[in-house]
N, C-alpha and C positions, 0 to 999 in steps of 0.2 A: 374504598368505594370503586365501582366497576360501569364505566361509562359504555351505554349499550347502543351508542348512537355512531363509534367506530367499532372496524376489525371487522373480521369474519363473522358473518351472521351467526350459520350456522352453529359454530364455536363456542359463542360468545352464549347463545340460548341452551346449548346443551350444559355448558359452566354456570350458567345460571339456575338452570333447572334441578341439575340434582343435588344440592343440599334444600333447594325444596319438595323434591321427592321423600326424601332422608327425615325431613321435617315433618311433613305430611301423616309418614308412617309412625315418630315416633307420636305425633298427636293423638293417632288412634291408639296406639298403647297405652298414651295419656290418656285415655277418656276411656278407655278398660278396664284400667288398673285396680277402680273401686270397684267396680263390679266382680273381677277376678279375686282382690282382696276380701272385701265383702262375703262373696259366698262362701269363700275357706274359712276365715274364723268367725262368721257371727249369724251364720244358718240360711236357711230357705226365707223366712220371712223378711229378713235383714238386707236379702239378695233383692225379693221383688220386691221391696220398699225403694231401693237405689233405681233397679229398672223403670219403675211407678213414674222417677221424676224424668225419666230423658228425655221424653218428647216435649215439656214444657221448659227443662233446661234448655234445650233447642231450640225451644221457639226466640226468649230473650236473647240467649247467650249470641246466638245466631244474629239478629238482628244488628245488635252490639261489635260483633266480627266483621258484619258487613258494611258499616257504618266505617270504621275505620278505614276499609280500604278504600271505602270513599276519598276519604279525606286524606290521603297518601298519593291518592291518583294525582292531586291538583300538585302535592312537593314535587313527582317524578317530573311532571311535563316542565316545571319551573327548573329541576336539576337539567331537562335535556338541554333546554335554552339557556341554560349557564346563566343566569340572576342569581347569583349567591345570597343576594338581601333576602326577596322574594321565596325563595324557598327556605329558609326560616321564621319568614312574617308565616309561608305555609306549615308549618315545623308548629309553630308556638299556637296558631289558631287551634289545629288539628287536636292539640294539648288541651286547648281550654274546654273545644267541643266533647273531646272524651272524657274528661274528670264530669265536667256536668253530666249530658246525658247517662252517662253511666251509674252516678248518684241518684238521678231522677228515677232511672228506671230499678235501681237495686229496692231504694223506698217503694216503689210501688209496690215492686214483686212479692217484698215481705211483707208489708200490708195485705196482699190479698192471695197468699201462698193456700192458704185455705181453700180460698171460690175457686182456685185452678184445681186443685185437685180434686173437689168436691165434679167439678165440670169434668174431670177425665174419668171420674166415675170409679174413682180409686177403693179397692176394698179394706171393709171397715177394721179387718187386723194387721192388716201395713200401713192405713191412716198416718198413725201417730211416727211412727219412722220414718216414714214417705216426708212427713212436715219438717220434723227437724233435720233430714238430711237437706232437701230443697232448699230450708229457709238460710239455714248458713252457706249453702253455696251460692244463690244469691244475694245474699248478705256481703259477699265476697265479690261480686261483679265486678267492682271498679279494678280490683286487681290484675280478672283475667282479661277486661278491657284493656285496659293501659297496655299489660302483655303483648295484648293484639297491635297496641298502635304503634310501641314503639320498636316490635317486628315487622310493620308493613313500612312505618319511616326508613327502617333501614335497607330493607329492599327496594325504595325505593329511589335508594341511592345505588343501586348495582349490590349490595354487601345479602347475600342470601346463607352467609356462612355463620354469619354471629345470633339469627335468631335460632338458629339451628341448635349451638351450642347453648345457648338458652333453655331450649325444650329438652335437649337430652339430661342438662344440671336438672333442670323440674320434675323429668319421669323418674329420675334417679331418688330424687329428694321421695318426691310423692312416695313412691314405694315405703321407701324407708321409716319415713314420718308414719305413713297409716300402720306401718304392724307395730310399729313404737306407742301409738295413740289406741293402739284397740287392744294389744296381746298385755301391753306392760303397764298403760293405765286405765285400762279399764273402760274407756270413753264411749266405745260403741259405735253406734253410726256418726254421732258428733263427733266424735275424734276423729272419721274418716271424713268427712266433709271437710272441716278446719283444717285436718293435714294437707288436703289437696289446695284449700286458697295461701296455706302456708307456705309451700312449694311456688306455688303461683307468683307469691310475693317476691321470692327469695328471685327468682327469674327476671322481674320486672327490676328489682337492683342490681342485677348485673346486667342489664343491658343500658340503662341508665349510667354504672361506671363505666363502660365502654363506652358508651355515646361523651361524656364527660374527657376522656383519656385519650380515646383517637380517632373522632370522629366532628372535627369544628365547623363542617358545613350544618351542623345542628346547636353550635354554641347559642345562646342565649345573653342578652345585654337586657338596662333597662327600660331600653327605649323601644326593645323588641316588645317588650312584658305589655304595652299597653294595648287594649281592649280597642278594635276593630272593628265596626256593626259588619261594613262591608264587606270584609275578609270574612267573617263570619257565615254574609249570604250567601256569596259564592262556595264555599265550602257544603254550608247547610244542601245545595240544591243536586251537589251529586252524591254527601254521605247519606242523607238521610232516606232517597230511592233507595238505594244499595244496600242498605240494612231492611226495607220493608222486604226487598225480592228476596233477600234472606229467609225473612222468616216467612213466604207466600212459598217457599219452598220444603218448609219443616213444616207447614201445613196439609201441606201435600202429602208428606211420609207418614202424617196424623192417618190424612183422610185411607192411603194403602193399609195399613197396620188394622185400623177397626175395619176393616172391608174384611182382612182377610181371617178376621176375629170372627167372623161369622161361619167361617167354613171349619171352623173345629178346631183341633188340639194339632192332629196334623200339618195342618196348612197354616197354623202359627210357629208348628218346629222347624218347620220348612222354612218358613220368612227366617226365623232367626239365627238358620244356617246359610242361605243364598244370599242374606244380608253383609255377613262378610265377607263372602265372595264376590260381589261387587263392588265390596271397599278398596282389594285390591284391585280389580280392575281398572276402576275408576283415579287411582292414585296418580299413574303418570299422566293419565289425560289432565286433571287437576294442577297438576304440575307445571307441565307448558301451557294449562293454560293462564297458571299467575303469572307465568315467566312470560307471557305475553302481553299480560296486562301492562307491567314494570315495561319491557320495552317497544310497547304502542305509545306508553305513556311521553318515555322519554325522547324518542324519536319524535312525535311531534310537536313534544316541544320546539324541538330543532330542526322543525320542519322537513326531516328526511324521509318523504312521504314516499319517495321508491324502498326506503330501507321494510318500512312497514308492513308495505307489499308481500317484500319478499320473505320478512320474518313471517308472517303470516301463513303464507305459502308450505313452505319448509315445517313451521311447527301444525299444519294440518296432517303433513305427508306422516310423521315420527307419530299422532297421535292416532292417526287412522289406522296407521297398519298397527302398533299396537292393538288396537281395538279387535281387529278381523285376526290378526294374531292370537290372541288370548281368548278368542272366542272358540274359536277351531279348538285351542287345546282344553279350553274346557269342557268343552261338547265329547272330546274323544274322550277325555280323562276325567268325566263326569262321576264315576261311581267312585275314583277313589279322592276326588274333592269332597264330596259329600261326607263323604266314612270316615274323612278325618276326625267329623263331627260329633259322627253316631254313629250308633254300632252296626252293623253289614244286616242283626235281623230287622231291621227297620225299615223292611221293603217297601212299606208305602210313603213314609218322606224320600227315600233316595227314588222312588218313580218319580215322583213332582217336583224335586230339586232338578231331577234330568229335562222335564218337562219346563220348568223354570228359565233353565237354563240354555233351552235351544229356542224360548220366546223373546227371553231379552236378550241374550249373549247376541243373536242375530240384527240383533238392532245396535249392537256398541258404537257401531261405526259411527251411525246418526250421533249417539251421545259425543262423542272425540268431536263432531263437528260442533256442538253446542260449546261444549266446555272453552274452544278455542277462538271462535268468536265471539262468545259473549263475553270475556275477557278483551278480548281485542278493542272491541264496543266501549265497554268498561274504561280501560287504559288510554282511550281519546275522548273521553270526559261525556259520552253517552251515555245519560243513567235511562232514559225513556224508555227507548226499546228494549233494554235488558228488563226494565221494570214489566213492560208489555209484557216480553217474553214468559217472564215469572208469570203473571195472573193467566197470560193460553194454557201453561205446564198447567197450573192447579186446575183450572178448570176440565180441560181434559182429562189429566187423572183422575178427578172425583168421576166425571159423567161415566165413565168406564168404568171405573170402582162399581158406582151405585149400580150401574144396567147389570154388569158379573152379581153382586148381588142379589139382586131382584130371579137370574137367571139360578143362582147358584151353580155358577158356572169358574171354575177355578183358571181357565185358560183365558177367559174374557177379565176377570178379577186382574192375573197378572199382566196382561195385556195393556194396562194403565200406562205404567211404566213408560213401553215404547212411544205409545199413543202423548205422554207428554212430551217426550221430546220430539215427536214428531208435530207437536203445535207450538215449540219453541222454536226450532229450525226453521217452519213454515214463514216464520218472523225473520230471524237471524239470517238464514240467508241470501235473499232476495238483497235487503240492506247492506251486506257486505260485500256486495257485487257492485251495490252504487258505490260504498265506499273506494271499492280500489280501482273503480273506473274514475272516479272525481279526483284520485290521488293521480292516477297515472296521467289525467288533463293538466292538475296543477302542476306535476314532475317536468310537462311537455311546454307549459307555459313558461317555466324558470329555465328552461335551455336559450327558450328563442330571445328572452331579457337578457341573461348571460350572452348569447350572441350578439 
């Protein structure tokens, strides 16, 4: 376990950070993998039947992800303050909230697997593929839940190495399981869904034997085991914000996607090439910005309100220039990012990838500042404003989406984008300026007491 409340800031968040970088990327190869396996052995229809489900995958699974780190935020602040009880009564609550919610919501999704896809207006010769993929992977929920919680428990201990090894056993498995499940028995898209919550499984028991074998600030008694209303409300009130801004944001990537569904064939290969290129982009901002959630978290546990300051600070400078870094080189090196994709005669996507790419890449910066205070927010048990924050992002991106729409206008279409994070900022940072002026008051008040 890695206590983020001494040593070198600096240090300390860059050693935190990248095995969640590492983690991050290999998530997105996890969440590829069927798609990639998929369209090699079981065709074009097999393909857009798995694509059919991701935005409503997303919307749940999402929810679900963000919910946990809810409820991880409350074990970090109780690890910074050193209550060893207390962050196991938070340990074991966190437990109970995720088996249920994630129950409740996998019954639902399967129950009504149908109306969702019926509503995303799913075509009638992937229907049937689209259901049985969707319906066993969230059939599967609780698995990739649990996943979720007891990789944010452990990061919320300082340890950002073990769910890491986690994800890479799982991408490893996953692979191996779907072409086992599709090429040798035959299974089809059932076998590649089930391979992936099987992988899934396999991940959630090893981190469970590790949490078991060396990691006793998560041990379990049975005096711990009993049922809590009020540990329960307190948890409930910053997980369950935190999973709705989740999914107010895979609402969002709804509302972009059928926007840009309207502008043709083009300006959907487009989206589905620039899309990755944001992924990485977006990865190390992402990254400092969990790793600043974990230690806002634990820091104020332990009330080192200058410490938070300064991490803060420090992880703006590393995610900024990243940002204006990677924008520049994608701007100069825009045609052979594109071409990686698609082939060089494809003049009219690599124009609008270019085009793409010098309307948002120019705004990264804005997003680096998002990512890193609303985690900040996040990790000092602020669910409101980040919640806020989520419904200006969707609202703004839809009003921009519909007006590009209306205008058929692809420059205004992509424009959302910025335009959200520039109504999430509008929020986030004014707030984070009270914050670290009310920290830097209370820093100045604990000298003159110490004096």
């Amino acid at each position: 376990m890695k206590d983020l409340t001494k040593g070198n800031i600096l240090k300390g968040l860059i050693t935190f950070t990248l095995p969640l970088l590492l983690g991050n990327f290999f998530q997105v190869l996890y969440n590829t993998a069927d798609t990639l396996i998929v369209g090699q052995t079981l065709g074009k229809n097999a393909l857009a039947s798995v694509v059919a489900t991701g935005s409503i995958n997303f919307l749940i699974v999402g929810f679900a992800q963000g919910m946990t780190a809810g409820l991880t935020i409350i074990t970090a602040q109780r690890f910074g303050a050193k209550d060893a009880h207390a962050v196991k009564k938070s340990f074991v609550t966190g437990l109970y909230f995720t088996i249920a919610i994630s129950l409740l919501l996998s019954v639902l999704s399967v129950l009504f697997v149908g109306q969702l896809l019926q509503l995303m207006q799913t075509p009638a010769e992937i229907y049937e593929g689209a259901h049985t993929f969707l319906s066993i992977m969230l059939g599967g929920l609780t698995a990739t839940t649990l996943y979720a919680y007891y990789s944010n428990a452990l990061r919320a201990l300082g340890d950002s190495k073990t769910p890491l090894y986690a994800l890479i056993v799982a991408s490893i498995l996953n692979i191996g399981f779907e072409y086992f499940a599709i090429l040798v028995l035959h299974l089809g898209l059932a076998g590649a869904s089930a391979a992936t919550i099987l992988a899934q499984c396999i991940s959630v028991l090893y981190l469970v034997l590790h949490i078991k074998r060396k990691v006793p600030e998560l041990h379990l008694n049975r005096k711990l085991l009993v049922y809590d209303t009020q540990e329960i409300r307190t948890h409930a009130r910053l997980s369950i914000p935190m999973g709705f801004q989740s999914s107010i944001i895979a609402i969002g990537s709804i509302t972009l996607q059928v926007a840009l569904n309207t502008m043709g064939t083009n300006a959907v290969a487009t989206q589905a090439i620039v899309s990755k290129i944001d992924q990485i982009a977006m990865l190390p901002m992402m990254s400092i910005g969990l790793a600043m959630a974990t230690f806002g978290a634990q820091n104020y546990g332990a009330k080192q309100y200058r410490r938070i300051n300064q991490g803060l600070f420090q992880s703006l400078l590393i995610a900024v220039s990243w940002a204006i870094g990677f924008a520049i080189l994608l701007v100069s090196l825009n045609y052979y990012f594109t071409t990686a994709f698609i082939s060089p005669s494809q003049t009219a996507v690599i124009d609008m990838a270019r085009h793409y790419y010098i309307v948002n890449g120019g705004f990264y910066w804005l997003l680096a500042i998002l990512f890193v205070t609303r985690s900040t927010l996040q990790g000092l048990g602020n669910a409101r404003i980040p919640t806020i924050c989520g419904v200006a992002e969707l609202v703004m991106r839809a009003a921009v989406a519909i007006i590009g729409v209306n205008l058929l206008n692809y420059t205004v279409i992509i424009s959302s984008n910025p335009a959200a994070w520039l109504g999430s900022t509008a929020i986030l940072i004014p707030t984070t300026i009270r914050m670290v002026r009310r920290f830097n008051r209370e820093n100045v008040q604990e000298k003159i007491v110490l004096n």
